[in-house]
C-alpha positions in Angstrom: -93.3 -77.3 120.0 -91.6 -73.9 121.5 -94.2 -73.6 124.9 -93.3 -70.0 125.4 -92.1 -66.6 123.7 -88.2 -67.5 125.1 -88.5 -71.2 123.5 -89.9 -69.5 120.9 -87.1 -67.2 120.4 -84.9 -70.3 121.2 -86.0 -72.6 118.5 -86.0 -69.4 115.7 -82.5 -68.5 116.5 -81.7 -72.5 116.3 -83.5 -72.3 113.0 -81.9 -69.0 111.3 -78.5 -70.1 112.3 -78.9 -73.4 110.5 -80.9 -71.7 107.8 -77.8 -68.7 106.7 -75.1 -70.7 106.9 -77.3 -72.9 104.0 -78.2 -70.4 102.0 -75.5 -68.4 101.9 -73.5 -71.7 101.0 -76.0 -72.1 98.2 -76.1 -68.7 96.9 -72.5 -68.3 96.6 -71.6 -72.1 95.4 -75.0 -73.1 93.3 -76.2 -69.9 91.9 -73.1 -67.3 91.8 -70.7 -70.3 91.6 -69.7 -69.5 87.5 -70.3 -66.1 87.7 -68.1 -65.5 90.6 -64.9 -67.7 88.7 -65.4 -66.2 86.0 -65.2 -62.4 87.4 -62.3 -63.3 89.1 -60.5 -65.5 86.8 -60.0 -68.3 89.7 -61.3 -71.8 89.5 -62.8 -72.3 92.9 -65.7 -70.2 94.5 -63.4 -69.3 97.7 -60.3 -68.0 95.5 -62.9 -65.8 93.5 -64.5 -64.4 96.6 -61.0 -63.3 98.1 -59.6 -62.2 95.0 -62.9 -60.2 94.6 -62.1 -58.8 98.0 -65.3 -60.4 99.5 -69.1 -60.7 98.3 -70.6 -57.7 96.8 -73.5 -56.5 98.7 -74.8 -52.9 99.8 -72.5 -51.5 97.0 -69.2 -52.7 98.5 -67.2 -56.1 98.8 -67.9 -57.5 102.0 -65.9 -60.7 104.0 -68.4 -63.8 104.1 -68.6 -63.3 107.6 -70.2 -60.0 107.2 -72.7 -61.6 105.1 -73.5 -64.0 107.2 -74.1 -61.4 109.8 -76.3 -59.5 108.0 -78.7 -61.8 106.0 -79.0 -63.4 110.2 -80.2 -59.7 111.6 -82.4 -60.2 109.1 -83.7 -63.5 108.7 -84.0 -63.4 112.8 -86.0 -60.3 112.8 -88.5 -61.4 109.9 -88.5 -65.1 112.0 -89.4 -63.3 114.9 -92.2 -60.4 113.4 -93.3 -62.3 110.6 -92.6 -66.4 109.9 -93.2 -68.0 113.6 -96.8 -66.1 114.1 -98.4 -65.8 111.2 -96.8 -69.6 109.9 -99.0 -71.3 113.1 -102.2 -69.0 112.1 -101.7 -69.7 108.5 -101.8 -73.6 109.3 -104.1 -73.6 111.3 -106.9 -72.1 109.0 -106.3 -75.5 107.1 -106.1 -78.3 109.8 -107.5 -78.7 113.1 -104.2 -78.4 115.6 -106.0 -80.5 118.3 -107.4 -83.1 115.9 -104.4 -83.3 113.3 -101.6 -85.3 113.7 -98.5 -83.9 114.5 -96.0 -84.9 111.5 -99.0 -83.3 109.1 -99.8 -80.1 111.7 -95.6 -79.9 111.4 -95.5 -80.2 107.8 -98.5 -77.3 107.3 -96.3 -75.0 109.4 -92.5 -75.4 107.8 -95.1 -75.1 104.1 -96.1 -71.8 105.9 -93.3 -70.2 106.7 -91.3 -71.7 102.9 -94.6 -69.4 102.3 -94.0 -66.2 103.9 -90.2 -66.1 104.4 -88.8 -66.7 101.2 -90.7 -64.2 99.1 -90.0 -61.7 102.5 -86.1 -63.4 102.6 -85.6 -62.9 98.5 -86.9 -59.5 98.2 -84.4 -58.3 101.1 -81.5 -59.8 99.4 -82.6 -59.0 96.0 -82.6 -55.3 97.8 -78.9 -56.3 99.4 -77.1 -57.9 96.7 -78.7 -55.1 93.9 -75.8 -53.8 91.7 -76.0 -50.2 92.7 -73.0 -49.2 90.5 -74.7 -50.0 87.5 -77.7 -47.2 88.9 -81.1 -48.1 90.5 -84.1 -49.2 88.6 -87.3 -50.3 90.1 -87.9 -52.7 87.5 -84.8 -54.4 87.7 -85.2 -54.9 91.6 -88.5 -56.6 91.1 -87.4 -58.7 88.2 -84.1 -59.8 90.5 -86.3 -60.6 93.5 -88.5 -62.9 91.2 -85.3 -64.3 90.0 -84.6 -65.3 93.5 -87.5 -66.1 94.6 -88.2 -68.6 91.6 -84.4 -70.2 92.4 -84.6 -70.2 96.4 -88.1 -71.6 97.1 -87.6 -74.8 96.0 -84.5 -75.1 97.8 -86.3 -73.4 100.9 -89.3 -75.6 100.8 -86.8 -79.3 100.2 -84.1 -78.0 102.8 -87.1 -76.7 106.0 -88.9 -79.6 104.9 -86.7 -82.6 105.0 -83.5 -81.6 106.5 -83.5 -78.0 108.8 -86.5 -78.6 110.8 -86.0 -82.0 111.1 -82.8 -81.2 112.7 -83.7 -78.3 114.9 -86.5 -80.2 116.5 -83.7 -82.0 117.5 -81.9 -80.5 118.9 -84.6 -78.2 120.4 -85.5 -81.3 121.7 -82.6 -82.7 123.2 -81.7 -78.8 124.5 -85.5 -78.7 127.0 -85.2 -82.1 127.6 -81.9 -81.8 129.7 -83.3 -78.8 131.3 -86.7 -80.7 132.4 -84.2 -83.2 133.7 -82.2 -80.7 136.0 -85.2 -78.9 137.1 -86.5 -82.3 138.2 -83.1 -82.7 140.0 -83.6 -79.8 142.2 
């Protein structure tokens, strides 16, 4: 769909934005929900969080907004290096791009980049969200980024599938569509 490298960037920006806000959503309210209320003694996520002082992550309690921030650097750059490239390459080794039809071709590439980003995606916040105060161990780190990678790649692969990309084509869409329609004005 993106023609160039700035559509490119375009449509993985669109992606990621849609894409942290979700999971940071999910990881606080599906997976961290009781163990959150029950650190802080409240009985909603958001009362836990700001008694808490924040989210823990790199050691400290951070605002959600910093957290949001942080997992997007992230998920952007790995987009960017890692997902958008090798997602297209990776599909394409399976179906034809010119003799496939588009919603399958589509399909292959959002399977792709579930693929390579959420292993990549979980091992960064396993490395994030590690509980440093309780001392480092290799072991545990692994063991936490199967963890997440066994709870967030079922969301990843239902969510890109049937309702993020779906949406950011889209509005990717509806975004170069206007601007063919100016340039055509001038």
């Amino acid at each position: 769909m993106p023609r160039n490298q700035a559509e490119r960037a375009v449509f993985a920006l669109l992606t990621v934005i849609v894409t942290v806000h979700a999971y940071v959503f999910y990881s606080l309210y599906v997976i961290n929900a009781g163990a959150l209320m029950a650190a802080a003694g409240e009985g909603s996520v958001l009362s836990a969080i700001n008694k808490l002082g924040g989210v823990y992550m790199l050691g400290s309690n951070l605002p959600i907004w910093a957290v949001v921030l942080i997992d997007f650097a992230f998920a952007y750059s790995l987009e960017m290096l890692m997902g958008s490239p090798l997602s297209f390459k990776l599909a394409s080794k399976v179906f034809d791009p010119a003799k496939t039809h588009p919603v399958i071709m589509e399909s292959a590439i959002i399977c792709a980049t579930v693929g390579l980003m959420c292993p990549a995606m979980s091992f960064i916040a396993a490395f994030l969200y590690y509980p440093y105060y309780a001392g480092f161990s290799a072991v545990s780190l692994l063991a936490s980024w199967l963890k997440l990678v066994c709870f967030n790649f079922p969301f990843a692969f239902f969510t890109q599938l049937f309702f993020i990309q779906p949406l950011v084509r889209k509005v990717f869409k509806t975004i170069y569509k206007r601007n063919e329609a100016l340039s055509a004005e001038v």
